[in-house]
C-alpha positions as CSV (number, residue, x, y, z in Angstrom):
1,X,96.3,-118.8,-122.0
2,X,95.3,-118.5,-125.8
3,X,98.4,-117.2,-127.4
4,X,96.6,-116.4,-130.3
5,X,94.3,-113.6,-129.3
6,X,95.0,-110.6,-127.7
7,X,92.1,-108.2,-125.9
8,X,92.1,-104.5,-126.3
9,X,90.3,-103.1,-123.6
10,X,89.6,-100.1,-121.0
11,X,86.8,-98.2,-119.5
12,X,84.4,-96.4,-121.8
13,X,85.3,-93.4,-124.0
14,X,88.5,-94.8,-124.5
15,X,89.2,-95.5,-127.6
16,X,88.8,-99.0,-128.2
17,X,86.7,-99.5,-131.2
18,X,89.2,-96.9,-132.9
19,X,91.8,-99.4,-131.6
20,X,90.3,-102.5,-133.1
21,X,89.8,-100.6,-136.5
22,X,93.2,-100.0,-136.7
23,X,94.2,-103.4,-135.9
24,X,92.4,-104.6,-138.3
25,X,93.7,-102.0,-140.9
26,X,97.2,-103.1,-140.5
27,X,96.1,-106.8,-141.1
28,X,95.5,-108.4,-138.0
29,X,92.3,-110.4,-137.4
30,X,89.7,-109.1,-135.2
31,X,86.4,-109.7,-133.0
32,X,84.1,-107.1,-131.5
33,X,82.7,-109.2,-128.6
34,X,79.7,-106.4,-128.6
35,X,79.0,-107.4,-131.5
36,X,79.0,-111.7,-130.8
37,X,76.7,-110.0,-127.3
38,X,74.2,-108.3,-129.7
39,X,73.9,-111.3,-131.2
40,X,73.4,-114.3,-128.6
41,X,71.0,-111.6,-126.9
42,X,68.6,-111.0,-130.6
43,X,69.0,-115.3,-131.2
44,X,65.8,-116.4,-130.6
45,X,67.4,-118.9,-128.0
46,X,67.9,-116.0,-125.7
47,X,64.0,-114.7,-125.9
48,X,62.5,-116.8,-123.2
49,X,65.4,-115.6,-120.7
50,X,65.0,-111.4,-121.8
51,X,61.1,-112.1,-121.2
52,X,61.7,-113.0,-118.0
53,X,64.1,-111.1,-116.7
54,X,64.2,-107.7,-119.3
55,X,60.4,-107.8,-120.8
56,X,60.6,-104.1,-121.1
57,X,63.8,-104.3,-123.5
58,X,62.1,-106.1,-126.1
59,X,60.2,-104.6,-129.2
60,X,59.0,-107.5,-132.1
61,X,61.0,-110.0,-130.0
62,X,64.5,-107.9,-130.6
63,X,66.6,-105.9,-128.1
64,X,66.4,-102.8,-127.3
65,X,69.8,-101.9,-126.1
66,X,69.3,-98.5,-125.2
67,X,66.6,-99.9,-122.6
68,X,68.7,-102.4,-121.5
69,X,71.7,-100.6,-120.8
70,X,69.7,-98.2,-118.9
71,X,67.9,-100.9,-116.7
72,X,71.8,-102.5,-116.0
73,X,73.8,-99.5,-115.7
74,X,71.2,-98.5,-113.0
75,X,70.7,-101.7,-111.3
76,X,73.9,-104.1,-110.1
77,X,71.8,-106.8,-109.5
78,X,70.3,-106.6,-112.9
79,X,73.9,-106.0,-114.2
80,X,75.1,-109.0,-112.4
81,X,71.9,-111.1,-113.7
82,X,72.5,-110.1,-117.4
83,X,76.3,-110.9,-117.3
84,X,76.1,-113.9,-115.6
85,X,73.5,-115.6,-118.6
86,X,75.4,-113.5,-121.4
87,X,79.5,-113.7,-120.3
88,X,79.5,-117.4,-120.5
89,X,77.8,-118.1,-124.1
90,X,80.4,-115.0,-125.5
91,X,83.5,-116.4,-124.1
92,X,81.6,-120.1,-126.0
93,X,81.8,-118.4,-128.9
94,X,85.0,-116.5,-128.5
95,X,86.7,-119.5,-127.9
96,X,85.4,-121.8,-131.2
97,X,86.6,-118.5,-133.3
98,X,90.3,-118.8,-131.4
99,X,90.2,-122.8,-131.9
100,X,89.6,-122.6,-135.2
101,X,92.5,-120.5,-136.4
102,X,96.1,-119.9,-135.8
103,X,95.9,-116.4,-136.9
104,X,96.6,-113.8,-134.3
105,X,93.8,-112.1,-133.2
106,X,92.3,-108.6,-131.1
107,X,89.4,-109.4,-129.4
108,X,87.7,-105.7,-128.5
109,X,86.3,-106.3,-124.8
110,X,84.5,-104.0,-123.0
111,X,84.2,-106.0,-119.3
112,X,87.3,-108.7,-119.8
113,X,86.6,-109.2,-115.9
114,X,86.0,-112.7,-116.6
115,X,88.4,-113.7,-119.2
116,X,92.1,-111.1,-118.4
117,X,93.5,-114.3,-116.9
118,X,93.1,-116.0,-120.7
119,X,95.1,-113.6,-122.6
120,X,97.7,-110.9,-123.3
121,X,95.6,-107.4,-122.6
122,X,96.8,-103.9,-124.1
123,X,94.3,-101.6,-122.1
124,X,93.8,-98.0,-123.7
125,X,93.4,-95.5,-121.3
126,X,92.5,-91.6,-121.2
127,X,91.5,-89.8,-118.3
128,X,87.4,-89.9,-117.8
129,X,87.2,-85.7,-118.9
130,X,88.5,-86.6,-122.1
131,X,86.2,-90.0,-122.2
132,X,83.1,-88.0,-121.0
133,X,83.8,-85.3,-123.6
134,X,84.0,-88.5,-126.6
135,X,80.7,-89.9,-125.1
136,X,79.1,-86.6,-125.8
137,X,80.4,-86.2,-129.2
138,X,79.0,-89.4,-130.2
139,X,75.4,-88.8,-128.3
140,X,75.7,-90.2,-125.4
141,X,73.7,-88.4,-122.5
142,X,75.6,-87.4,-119.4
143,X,73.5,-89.4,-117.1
144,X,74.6,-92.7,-119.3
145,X,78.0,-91.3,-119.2
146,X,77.8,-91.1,-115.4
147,X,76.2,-94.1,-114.6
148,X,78.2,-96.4,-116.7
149,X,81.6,-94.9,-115.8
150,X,79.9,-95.8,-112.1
151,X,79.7,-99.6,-112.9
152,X,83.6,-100.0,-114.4
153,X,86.2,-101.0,-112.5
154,X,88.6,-97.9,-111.2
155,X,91.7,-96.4,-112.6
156,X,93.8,-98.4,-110.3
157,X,92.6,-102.2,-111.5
158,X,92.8,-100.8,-115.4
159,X,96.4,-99.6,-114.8
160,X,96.8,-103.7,-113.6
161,X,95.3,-105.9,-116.2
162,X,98.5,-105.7,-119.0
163,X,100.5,-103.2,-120.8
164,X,99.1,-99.4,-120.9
165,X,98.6,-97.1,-123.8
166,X,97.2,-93.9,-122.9
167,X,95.2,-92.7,-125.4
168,X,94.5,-88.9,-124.7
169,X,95.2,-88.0,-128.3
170,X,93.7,-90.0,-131.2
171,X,95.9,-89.4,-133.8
172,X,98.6,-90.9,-131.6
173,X,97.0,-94.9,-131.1
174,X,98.7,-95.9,-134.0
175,X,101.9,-95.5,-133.8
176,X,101.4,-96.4,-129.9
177,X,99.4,-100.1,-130.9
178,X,102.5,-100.7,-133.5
179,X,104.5,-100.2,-130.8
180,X,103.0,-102.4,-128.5
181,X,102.1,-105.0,-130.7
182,X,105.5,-105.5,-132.0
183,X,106.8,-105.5,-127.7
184,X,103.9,-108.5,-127.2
């Protein structure tokens, strides 16, 4: 177990890049590990495997994400296919950015499936109504909505990962995360 990074997590919609922000805003170090995704999937290492397996997700040799989330959030196998090349060369990289400092850090993960037995997890939660109605807010179409709410774990297997904070009411995850973070 890396006691030097701690994942915020929980199904989509639920408030976990609002989490990291304010993480990082009262001082703490933090990764995005969409962002370290994007990245391994736009290196130009990555092209030859996306060609095979996604051609239809790339425009001028970059990622479409929008494509691709609709090919894997309609498709298991293709869902299974993508995480198993990607989940490996994140948790890489996640783990040279822990090695290489002591500093505590959050690590924003949106499927910890493979890596909640590594590290200390604060899942936000909020029921999927309130999730569905953020994921409209920012765009998102319902069909997305639905079919990646489909591919997530359930309520039940959230709930077991590490310590809760429900997060129906935004202006309430701060004090909630100070909470918690002083507790871990």
């Amino acid at each position: 177990m890396y006691k030097n990074g701690i994942i915020l997590t929980g199904p989509i919609g639920s408030g976990k890049s609002e989490a990291l922000s304010i993480v990082a805003k009262l001082g703490y170090k933090t990764v995005d590990l969409d962002i370290i995704s994007n990245n391994i999937l736009n290196d130009e290492n990555s092209i030859d495997f996306l060609k095979t397996n996604f051609l239809d997700c790339l425009e001028n040799n970059k990622v479409n994400k929008a494509k691709l989330a609709n090919i894997v959030f309609q498709d298991k196998e293709k869902l299974k296919l993508l995480e198993t090349y990607l989940h490996p060369k994140v948790q890489s990289q996640l783990i040279d950015i822990l090695s290489n400092s002591d500093q505590l850090t959050f690590i924003e993960v949106s499927a910890p499936k493979n890596i909640i037995d590594m590290f200390k997890t604060i899942v936000l939660w909020s029921p999927e109504k309130v999730r569905v109605e953020r994921l409209i807010n920012r765009g998102m179409k319902i069909e997305d909505i639905k079919n990646r709410i489909s591919n997530q774990p359930n309520d039940e297997w959230w709930y077991s990962i590490g310590t809760l904070i429900n997060n129906d009411v935004k202006e309430d995850l701060e004090g909630q995360l100070k909470q918690v973070i002083e507790s871990l």
